[in-house]
ROLUM-993431 format. One record per residue: residue number from 1; residue in one letter; x, y negated, z negated of N, C-alpha, C in turn. Coordinates in pm, 1 decimal. Layout:
n NUM; res A; n_east X; n_north Y; n_up Z; ca_east X; ca_north Y; ca_up Z; c_east X; c_north Y; c_up Z
...
This chain:
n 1; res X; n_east 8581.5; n_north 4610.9; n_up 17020.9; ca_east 8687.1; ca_north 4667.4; ca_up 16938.9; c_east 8703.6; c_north 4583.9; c_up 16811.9
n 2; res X; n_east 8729.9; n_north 4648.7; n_up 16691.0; ca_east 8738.8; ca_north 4574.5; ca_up 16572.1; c_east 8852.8; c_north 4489.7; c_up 16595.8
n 3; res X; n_east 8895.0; n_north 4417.8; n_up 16487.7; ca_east 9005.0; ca_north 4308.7; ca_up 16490.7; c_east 9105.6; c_north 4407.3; c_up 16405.3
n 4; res X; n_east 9217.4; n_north 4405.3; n_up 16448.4; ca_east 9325.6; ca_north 4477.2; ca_up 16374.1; c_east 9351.9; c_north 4464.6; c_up 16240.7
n 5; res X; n_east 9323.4; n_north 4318.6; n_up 16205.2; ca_east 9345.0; ca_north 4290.6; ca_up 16037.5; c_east 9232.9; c_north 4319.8; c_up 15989.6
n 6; res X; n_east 9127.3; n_north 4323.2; n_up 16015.5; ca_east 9010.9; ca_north 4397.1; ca_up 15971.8; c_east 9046.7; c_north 4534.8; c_up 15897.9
n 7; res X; n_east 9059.1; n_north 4622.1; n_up 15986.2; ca_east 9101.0; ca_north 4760.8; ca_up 15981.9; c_east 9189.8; c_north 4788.8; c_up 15857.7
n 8; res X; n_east 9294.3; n_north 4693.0; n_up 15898.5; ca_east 9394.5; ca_north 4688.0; ca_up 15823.0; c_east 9351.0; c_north 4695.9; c_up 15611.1
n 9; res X; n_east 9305.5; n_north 4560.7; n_up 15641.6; ca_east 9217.6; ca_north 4524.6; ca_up 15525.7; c_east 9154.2; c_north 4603.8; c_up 15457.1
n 10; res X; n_east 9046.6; n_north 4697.6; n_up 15524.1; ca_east 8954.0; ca_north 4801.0; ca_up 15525.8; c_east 9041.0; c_north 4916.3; c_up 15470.8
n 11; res X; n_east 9182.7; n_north 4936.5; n_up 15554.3; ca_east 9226.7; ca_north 5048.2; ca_up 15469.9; c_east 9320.0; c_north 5073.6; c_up 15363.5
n 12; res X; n_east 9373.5; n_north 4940.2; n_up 15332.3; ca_east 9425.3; ca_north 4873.8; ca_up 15219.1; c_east 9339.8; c_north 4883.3; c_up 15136.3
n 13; res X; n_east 9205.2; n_north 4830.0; n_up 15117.0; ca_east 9136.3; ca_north 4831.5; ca_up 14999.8; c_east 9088.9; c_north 4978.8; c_up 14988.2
n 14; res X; n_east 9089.0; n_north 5074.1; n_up 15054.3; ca_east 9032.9; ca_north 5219.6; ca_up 15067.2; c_east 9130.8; c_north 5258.0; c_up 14965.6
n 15; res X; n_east 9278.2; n_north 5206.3; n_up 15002.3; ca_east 9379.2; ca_north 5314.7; ca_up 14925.4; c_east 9400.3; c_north 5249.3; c_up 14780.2
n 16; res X; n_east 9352.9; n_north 5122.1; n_up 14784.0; ca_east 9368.2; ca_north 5137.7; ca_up 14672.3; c_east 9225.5; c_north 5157.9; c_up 14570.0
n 17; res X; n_east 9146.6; n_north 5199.7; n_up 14632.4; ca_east 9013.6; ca_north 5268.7; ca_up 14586.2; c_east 9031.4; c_north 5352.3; c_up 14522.7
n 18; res X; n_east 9116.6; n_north 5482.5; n_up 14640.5; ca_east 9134.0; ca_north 5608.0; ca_up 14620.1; c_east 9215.1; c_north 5595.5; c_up 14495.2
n 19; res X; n_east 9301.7; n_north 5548.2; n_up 14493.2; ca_east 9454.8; ca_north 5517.9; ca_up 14378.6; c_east 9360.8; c_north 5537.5; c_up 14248.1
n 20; res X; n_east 9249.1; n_north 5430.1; n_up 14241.0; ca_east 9205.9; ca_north 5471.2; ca_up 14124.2; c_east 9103.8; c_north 5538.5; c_up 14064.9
n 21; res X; n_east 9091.1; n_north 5677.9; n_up 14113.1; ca_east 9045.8; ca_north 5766.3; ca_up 14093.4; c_east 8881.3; c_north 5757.5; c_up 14172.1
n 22; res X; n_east 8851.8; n_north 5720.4; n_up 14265.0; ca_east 8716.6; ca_north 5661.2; ca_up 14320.7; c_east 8702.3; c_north 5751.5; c_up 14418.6
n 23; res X; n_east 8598.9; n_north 5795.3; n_up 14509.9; ca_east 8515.9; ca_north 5717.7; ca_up 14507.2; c_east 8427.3; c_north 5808.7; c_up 14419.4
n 24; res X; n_east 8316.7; n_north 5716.7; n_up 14396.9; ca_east 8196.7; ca_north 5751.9; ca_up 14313.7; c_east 8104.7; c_north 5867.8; c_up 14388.4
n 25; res X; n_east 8100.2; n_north 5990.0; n_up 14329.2; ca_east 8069.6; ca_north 6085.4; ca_up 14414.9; c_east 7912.2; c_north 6082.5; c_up 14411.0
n 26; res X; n_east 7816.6; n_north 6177.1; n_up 14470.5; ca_east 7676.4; ca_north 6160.8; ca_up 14491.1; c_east 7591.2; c_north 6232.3; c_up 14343.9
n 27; res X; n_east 7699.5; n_north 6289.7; n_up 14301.7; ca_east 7667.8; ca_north 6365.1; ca_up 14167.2; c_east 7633.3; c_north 6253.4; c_up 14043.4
n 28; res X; n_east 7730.0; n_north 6160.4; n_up 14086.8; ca_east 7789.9; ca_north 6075.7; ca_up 13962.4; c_east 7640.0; c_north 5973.9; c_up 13998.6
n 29; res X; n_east 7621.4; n_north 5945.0; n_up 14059.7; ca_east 7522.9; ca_north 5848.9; ca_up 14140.8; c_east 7366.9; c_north 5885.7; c_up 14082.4
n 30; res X; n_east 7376.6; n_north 6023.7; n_up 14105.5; ca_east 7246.5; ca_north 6080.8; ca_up 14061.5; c_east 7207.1; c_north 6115.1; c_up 13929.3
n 31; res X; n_east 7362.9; n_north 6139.5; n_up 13865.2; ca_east 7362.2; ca_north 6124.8; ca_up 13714.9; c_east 7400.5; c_north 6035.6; c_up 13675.3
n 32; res X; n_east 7407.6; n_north 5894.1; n_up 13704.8; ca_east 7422.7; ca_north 5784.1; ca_up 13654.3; c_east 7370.8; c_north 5800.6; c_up 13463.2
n 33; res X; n_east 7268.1; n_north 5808.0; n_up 13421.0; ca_east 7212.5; ca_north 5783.0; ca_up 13348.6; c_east 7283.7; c_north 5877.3; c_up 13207.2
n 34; res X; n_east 7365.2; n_north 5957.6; n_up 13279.2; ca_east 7457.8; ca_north 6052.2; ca_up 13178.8; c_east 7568.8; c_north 5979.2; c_up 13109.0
n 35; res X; n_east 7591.0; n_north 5836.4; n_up 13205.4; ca_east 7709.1; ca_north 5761.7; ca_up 13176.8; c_east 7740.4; c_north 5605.0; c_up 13169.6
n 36; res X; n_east 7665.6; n_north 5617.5; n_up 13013.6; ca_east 7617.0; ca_north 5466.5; ca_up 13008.2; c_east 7700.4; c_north 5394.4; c_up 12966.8
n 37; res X; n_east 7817.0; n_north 5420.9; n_up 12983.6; ca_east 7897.3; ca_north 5323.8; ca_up 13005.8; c_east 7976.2; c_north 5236.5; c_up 13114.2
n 38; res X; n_east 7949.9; n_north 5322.9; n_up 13195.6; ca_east 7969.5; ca_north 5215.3; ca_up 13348.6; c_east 7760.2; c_north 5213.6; c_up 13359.1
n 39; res X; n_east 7790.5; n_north 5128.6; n_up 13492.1; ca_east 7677.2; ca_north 5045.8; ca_up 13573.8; c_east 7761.1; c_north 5106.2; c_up 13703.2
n 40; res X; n_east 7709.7; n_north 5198.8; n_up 13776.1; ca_east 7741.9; ca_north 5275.1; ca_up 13855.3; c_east 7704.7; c_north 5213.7; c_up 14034.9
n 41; res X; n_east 7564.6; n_north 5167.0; n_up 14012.8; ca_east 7488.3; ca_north 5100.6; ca_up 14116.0; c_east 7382.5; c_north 5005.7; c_up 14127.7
n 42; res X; n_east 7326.7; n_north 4925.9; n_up 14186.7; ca_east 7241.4; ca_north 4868.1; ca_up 14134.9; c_east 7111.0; c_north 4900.8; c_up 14054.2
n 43; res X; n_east 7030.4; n_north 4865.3; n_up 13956.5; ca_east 6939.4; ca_north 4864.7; ca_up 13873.1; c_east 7031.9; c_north 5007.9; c_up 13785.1
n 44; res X; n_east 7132.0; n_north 5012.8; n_up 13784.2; ca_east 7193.3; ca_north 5130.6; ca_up 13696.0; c_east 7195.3; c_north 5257.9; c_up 13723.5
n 45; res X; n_east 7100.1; n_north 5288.6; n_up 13843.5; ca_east 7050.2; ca_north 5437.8; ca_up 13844.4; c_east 6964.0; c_north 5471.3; c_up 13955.4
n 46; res X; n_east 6965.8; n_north 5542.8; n_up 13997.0; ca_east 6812.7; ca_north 5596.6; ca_up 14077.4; c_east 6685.9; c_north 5577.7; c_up 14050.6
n 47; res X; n_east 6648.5; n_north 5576.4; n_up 13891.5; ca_east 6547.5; ca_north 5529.5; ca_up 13827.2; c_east 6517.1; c_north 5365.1; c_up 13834.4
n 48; res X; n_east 6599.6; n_north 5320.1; n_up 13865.4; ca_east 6593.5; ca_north 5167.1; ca_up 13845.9; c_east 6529.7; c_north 5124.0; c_up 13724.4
n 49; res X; n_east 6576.1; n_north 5166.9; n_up 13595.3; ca_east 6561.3; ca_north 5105.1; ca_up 13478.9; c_east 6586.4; c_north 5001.5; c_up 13452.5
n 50; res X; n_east 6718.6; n_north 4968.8; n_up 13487.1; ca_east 6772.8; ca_north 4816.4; ca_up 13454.1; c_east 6772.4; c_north 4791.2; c_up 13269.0
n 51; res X; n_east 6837.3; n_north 4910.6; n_up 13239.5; ca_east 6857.9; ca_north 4913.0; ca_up 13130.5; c_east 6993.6; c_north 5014.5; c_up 13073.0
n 52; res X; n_east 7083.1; n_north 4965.1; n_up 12961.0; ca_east 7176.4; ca_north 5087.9; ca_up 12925.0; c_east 7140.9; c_north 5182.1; c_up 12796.5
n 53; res X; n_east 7167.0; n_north 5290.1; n_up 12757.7; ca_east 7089.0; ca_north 5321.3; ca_up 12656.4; c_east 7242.3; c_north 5342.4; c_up 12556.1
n 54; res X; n_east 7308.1; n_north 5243.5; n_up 12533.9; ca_east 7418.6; ca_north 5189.2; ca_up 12460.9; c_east 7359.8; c_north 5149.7; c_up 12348.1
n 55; res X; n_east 7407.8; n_north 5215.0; n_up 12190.5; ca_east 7256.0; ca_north 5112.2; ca_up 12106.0; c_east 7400.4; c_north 5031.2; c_up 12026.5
n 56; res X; n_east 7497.7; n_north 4981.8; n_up 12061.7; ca_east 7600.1; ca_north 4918.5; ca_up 11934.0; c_east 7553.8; c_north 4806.4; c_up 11921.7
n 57; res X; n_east 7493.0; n_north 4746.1; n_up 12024.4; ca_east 7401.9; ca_north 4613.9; ca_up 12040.8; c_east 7272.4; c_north 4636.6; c_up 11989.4
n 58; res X; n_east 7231.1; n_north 4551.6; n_up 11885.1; ca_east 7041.8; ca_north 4584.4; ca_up 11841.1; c_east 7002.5; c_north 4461.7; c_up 11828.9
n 59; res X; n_east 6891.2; n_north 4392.2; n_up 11781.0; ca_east 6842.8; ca_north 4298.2; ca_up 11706.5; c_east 6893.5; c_north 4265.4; c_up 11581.5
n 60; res X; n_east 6968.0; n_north 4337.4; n_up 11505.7; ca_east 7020.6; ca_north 4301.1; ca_up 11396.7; c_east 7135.5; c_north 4233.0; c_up 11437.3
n 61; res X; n_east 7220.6; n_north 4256.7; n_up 11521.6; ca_east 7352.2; ca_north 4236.4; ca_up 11547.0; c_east 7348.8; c_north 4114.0; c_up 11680.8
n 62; res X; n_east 7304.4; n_north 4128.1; n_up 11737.2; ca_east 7318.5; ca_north 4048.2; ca_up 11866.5; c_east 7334.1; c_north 3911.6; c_up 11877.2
n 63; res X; n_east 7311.8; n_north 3834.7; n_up 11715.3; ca_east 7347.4; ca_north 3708.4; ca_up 11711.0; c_east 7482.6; c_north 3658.7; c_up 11644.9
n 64; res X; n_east 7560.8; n_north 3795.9; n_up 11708.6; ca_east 7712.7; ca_north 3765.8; ca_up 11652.2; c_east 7812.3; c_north 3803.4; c_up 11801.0
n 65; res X; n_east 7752.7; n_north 3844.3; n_up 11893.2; ca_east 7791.0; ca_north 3821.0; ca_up 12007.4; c_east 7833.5; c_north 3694.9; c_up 12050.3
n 66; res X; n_east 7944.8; n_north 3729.7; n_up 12139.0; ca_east 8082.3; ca_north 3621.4; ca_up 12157.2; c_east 8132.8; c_north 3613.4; c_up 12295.9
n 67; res X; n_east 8141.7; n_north 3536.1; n_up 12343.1; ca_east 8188.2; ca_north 3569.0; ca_up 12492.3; c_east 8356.1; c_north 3629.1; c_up 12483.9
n 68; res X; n_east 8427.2; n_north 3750.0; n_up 12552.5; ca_east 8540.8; ca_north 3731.4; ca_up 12516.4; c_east 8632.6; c_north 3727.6; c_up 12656.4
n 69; res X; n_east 8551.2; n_north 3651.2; n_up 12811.9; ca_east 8627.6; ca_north 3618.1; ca_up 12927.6; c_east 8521.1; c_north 3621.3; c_up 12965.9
n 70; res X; n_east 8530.1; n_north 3523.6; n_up 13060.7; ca_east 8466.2; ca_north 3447.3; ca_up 13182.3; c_east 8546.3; c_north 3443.9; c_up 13303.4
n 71; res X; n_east 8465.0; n_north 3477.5; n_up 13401.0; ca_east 8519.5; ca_north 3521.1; ca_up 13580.9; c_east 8487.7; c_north 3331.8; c_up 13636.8
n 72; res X; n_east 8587.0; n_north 3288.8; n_up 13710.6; ca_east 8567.7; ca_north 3165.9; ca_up 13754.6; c_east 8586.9; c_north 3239.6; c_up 13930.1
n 73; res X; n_east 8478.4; n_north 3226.6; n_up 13937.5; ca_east 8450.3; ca_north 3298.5; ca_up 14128.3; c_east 8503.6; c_north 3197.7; c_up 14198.1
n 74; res X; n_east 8490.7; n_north 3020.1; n_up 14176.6; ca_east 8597.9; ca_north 2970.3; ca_up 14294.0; c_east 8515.8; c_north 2966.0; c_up 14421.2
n 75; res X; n_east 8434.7; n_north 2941.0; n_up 14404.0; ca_east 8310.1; ca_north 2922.1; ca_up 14522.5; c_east 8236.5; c_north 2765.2; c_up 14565.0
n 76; res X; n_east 8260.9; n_north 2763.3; n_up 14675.8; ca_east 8187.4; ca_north 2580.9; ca_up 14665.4; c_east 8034.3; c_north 2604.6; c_up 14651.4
n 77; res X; n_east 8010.7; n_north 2695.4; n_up 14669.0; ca_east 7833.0; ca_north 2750.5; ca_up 14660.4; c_east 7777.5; c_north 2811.5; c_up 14578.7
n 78; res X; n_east 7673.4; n_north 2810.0; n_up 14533.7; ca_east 7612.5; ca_north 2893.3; ca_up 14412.9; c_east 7636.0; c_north 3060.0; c_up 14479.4
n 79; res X; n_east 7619.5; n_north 3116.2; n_up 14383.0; ca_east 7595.8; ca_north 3295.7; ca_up 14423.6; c_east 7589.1; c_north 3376.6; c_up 14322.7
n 80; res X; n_east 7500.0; n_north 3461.9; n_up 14289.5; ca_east 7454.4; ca_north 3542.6; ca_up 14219.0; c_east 7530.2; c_north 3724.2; c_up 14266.6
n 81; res X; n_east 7578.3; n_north 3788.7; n_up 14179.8; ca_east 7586.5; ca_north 3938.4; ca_up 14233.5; c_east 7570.0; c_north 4034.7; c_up 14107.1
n 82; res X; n_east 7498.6; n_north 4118.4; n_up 14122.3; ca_east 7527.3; ca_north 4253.2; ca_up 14030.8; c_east 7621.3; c_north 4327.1; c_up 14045.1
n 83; res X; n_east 7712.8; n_north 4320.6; n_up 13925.9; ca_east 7853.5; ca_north 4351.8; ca_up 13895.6; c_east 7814.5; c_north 4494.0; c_up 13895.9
n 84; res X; n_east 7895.6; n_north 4619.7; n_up 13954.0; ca_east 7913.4; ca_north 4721.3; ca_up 13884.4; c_east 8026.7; c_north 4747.1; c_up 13812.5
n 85; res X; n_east 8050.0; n_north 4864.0; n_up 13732.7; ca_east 8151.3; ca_north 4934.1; ca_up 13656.0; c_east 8163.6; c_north 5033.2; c_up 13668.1
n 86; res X; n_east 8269.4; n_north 5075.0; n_up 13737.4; ca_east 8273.4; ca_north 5241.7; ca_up 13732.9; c_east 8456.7; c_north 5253.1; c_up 13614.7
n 87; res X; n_east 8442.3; n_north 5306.0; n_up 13515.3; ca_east 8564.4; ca_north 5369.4; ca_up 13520.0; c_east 8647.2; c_north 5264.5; c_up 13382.6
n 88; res X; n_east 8575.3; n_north 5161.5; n_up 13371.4; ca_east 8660.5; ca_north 5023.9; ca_up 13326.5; c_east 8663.7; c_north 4941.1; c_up 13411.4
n 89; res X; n_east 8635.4; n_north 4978.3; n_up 13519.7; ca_east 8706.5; ca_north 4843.2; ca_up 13617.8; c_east 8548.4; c_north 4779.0; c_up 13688.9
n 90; res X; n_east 8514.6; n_north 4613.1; n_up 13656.1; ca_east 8412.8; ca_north 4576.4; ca_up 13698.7; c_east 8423.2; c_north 4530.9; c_up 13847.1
n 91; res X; n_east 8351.6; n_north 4566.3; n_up 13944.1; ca_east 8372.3; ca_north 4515.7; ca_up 14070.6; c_east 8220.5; c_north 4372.5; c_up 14084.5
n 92; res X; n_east 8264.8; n_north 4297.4; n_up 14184.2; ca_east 8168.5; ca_north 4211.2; ca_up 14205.4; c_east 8191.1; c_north 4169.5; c_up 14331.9
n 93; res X; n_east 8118.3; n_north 4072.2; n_up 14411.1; ca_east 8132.1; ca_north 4030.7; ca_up 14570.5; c_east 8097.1; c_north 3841.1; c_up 14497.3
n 94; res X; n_east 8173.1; n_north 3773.4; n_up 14597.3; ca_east 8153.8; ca_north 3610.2; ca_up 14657.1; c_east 8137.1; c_north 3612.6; c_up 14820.0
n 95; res X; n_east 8067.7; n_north 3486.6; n_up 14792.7; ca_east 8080.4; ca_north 3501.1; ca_up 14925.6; c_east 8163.3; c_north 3454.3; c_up 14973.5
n 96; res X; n_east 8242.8; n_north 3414.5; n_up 15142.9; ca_east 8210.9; ca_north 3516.0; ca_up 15233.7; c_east 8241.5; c_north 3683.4; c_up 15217.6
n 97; res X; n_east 8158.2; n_north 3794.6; n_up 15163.9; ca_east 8230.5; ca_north 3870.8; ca_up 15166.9; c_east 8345.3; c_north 3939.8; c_up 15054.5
n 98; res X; n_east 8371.3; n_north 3856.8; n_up 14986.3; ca_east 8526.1; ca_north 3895.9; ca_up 14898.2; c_east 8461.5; c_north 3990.1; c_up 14811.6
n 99; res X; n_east 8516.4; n_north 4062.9; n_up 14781.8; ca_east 8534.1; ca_north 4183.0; ca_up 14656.5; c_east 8627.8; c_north 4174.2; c_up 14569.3
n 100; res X; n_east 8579.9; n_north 4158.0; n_up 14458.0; ca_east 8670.4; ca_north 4172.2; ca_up 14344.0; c_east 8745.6; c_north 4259.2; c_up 14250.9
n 101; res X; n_east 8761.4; n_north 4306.2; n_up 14184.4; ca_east 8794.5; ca_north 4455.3; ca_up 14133.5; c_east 8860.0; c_north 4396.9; c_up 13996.0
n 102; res X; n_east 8782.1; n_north 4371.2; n_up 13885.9; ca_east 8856.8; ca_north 4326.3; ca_up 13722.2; c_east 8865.8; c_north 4431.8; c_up 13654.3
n 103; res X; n_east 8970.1; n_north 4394.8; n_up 13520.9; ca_east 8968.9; ca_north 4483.5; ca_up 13435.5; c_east 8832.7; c_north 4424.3; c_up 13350.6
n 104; res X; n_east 8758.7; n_north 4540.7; n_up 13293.1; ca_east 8661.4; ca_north 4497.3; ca_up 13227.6; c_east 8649.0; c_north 4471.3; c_up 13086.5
n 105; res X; n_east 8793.9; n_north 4512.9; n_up 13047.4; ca_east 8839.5; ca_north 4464.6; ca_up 12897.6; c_east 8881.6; c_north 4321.6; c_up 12869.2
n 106; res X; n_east 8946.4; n_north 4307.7; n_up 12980.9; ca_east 9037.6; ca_north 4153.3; ca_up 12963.0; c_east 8993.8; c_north 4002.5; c_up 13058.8
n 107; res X; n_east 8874.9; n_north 4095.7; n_up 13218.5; ca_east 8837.9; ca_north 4034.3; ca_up 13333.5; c_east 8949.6; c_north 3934.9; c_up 13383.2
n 108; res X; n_east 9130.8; n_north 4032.0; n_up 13385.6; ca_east 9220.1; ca_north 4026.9; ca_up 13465.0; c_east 9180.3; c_north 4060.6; c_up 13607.6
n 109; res X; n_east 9214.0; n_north 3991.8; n_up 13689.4; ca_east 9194.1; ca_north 4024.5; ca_up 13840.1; c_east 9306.0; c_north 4159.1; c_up 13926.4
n 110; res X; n_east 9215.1; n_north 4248.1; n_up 13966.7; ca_east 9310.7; ca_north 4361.0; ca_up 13962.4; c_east 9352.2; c_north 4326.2; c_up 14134.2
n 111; res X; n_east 9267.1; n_north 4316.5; n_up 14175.8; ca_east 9252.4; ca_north 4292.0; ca_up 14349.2; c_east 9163.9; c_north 4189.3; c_up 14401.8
n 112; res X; n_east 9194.6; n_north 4136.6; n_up 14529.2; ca_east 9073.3; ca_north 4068.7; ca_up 14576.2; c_east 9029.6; c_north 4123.3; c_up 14711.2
């Protein structure tokens, strides 16, 4: 049998999934590539391009790029994750487990 706060947990973060307009349907998934402004799933797409076709960024411009927030994960361990974006809101994982949920304008912490 699961652990009760598990569950609990599980359906706390569901509702507030749902709250914001989620989940990511199989349409959206498959047309990823219609909506290059989120990062929907990993490698971006079904295609696994690993690319956005966003052009405000070029070679002319890219050496005026600026950081404007940095995520401090708070981890005693190294860890790597591919962030998605659905919507504005960037999600990411630490480990053990944690999920994050930022705003992707400001990388305010919406949830953990």
């Amino acid at each position: 049998m699961k652990h009760p706060k598990l569950i609990l947990t599980g359906l706390a973060c569901a509702a507030v999934i749902v709250a914001q307009g989620l989940p990511v349907t199989y349409e959206r998934l498959l047309n990823a590539d219609r909506e290059p402004g989120n990062w929907l799933m990993y490698s971006g797409g079904y295609k696994s391009w690993r690319f956005s076709s966003l052009d405000q960024i070029n070679t002319k411009n890219v050496k005026n790029l600026r950081a404007k927030w940095l995520f401090q994960g708070h981890s005693p361990e190294k860890f790597e994750t591919t962030p998605l974006v659905v919507d504005g809101i960037m999600y990411l994982t630490r480990p053990e487990n944690d999920v994050f949920a930022l705003d992707a304008a400001t990388g305010r912490v919406m949830w953990v």
